[in-house]
C-alpha positions in Angstrom: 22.2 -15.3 22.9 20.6 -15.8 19.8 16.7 -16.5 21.8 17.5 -12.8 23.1 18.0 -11.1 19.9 15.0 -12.9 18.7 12.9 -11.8 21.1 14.3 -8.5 21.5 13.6 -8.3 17.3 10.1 -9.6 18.2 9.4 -6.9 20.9 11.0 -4.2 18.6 8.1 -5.3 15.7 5.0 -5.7 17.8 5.8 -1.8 19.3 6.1 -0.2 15.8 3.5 -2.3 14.6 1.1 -1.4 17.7 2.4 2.6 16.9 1.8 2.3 13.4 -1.7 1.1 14.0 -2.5 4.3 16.7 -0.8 6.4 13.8 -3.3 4.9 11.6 -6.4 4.9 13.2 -6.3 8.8 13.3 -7.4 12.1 10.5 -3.4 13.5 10.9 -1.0 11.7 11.3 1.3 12.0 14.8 4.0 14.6 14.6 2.8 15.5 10.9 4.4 18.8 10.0 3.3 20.2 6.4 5.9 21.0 4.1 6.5 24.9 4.5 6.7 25.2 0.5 3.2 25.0 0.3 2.8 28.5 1.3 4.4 29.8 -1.3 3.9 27.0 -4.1 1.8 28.1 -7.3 -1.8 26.3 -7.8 -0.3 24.4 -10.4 2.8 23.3 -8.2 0.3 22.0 -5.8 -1.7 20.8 -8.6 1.5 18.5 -9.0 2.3 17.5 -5.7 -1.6 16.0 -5.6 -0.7 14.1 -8.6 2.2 12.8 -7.5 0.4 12.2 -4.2 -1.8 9.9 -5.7 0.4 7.8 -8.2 2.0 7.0 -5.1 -1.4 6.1 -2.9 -2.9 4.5 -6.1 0.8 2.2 -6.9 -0.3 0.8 -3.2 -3.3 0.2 -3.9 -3.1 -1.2 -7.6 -0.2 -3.0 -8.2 -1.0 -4.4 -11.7 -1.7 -0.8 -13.1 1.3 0.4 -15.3 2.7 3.9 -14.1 1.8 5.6 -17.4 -2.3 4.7 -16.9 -1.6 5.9 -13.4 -0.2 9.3 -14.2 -2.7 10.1 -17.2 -5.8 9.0 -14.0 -3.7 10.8 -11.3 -3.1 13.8 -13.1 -7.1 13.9 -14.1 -7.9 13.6 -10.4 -5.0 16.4 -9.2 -6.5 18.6 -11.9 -10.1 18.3 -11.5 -9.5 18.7 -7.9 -7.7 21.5 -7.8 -10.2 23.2 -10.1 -13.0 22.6 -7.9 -11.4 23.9 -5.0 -12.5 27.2 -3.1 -9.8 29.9 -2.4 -10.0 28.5 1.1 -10.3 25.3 0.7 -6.8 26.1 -1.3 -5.6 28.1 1.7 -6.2 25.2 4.1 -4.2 22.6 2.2 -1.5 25.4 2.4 -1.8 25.7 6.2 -2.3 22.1 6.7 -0.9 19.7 4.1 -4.0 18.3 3.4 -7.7 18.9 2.5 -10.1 19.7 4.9 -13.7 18.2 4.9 -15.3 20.0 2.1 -12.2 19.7 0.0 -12.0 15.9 0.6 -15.6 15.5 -0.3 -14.7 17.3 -3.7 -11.7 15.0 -4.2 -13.5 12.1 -3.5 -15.7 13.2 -6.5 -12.9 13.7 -8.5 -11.3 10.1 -7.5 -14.7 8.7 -8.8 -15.0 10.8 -12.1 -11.3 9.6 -13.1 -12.0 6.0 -12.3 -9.8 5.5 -9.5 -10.4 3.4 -6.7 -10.7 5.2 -3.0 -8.2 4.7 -0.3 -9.8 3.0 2.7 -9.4 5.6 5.5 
């Protein structure tokens, strides 16, 4: 009885673990629906969800960096960002949730100029 559950746990891991690595190896993630706020949300509403977008990527990916440095960086990046976007670049987070090509590029930019490391993709 208890082999069974074991195995059955073991089976349950390696399937989320092989879906989670399809989900990862994609641009969107599966089933992603964007939030439908973001149609109506002011530049600097989205200005804040991209901050708080990145203290959460950038808490992943620095764990010895205190929360304060990260919201003074994160809220550098969000705003230089945001700044540097086009009106459609803007209109395509809206639709989409996240930036497209050109606007990534720019964030990347924007990542570099406020010191913070870059997610691996």
């Amino acid at each position: 009885m208890i082999l069974t559950a074991c195995a059955l746990l073991v089976a349950a891991a390696v399937s989320l673990s092989a879906t989670g690595a399809y989900a990862a190896a994609s641009n969107m993630p599966t089933q992603y629906q964007p939030d439908p706020a973001l149609k109506t949300e002011s530049i600097s509403q989205l200005r804040a969800r991209v901050s708080q977008a990145c203290a959460i990527t950038q808490a992943k990916l620095q764990s010895e960096a205190s929360e304060a440095s990260l919201n003074r960086a994160c809220d550098c990046y969000a705003g230089r960002t945001m700044r540097s976007l086009s009106a459609e670049e803007v209109q395509s987070y809206r639709d989409t949730g996240v930036f497209n090509d050109t606007a990534r590029a720019k964030a990347l930019t924007a990542l570099d100029a406020c010191k913070l490391p870059r997610p691996q993709i």
